[in-house]
Structure formats: structure tokens, C-alpha cells
N, C-alpha and C positions, 0 to 999 in steps of 0.2 A: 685425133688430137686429144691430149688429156689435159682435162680442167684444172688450173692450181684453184686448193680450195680457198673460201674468201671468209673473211672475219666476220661474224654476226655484230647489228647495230647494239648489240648488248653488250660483246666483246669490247667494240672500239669506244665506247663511253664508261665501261670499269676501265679501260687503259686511259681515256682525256681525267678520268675523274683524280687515278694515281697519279698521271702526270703534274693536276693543277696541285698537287698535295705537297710533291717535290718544288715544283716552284715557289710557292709560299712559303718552304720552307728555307728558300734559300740556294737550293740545291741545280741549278741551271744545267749543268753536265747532263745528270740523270735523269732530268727534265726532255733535253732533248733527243737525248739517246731513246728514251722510252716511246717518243712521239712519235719517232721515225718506227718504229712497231704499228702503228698505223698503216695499212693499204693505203697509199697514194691514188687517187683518185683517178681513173685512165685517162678523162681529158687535159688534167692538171699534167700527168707523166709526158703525157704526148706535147705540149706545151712547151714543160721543161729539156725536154728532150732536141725541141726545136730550137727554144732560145739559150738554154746556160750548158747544152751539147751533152754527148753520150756521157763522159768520164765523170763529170757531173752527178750523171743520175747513178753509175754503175760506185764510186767513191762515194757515195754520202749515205750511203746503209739506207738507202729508201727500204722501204717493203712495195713490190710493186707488183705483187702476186693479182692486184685485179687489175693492171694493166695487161698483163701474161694470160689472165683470163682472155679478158676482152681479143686483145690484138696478136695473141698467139707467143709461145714461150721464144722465137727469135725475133720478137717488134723491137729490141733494141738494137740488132748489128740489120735491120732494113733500114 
């Protein structure tokens, strides 16, 4: 099985850091589009997965490459 690669904690805090930039400035769109470039977190995907269903996670632009890590590149159609 081949690993999706995962975002270093360096990465994911220069993206929360532009994120908070956008929203103080006003800019909520870009703010959220940006955040979802964030790995979702595999126990959170699994979660959401359960309670607000597939179409959910597969429509909302997650990044959910450490979920696909974790639980393997089809843990969303099992």
C-alpha cells in the first residue's frame, strides 16, 4: 500500500498562521477554503464520516491524506 505523504507541524501552523491573517482581515471565504488544506485529523474524519456521512466528507474539500494514511486510500467507500 502506498503512503499519502502527511503535512509537517511546521506546515500546518504557516497555513493556521495565514489562515488567522485572512480572517482578521475580514476575508472568511479564503479563510475557510485555506483551512480545509489542513489534514483532517483520522479520528475527527472517521467521526465525520459516521455522523454528517460520506458526501459530506468527499463535497467539503477536506484534505484527508492522514486519514488515507492511517485507514488506507478506500476507508471512505468501506
Amino acid at each position: 500500500m502506498q503512503k499519502t505523504p502527511t503535512m509537517t507541524l511546521e506546515e500546518k501552523l504557516a497555513i493556521s498562521y495565514k489562515a488567522c491573517m485572512l480572517r482578521r482581515a475580514g476575508d472568511d471565504e479564503s479563510f475557510s477554503r485555506l483551512t480545509k488544506t489542513i489534514p483532517m485529523p483520522p479520528y475527527l474524519a472517521k467521526i465525520m464520516k459516521e455522523k454528517m456521512g460520506l458526501d459530506y466528507l468527499i463535497n467539503g474539500g477536506w484534505n484527508l491524506s492522514e486519514a488515507e494514511a492511517e485507514f488506507g486510500l478506500d476507508w471512505l467507500s468501506r
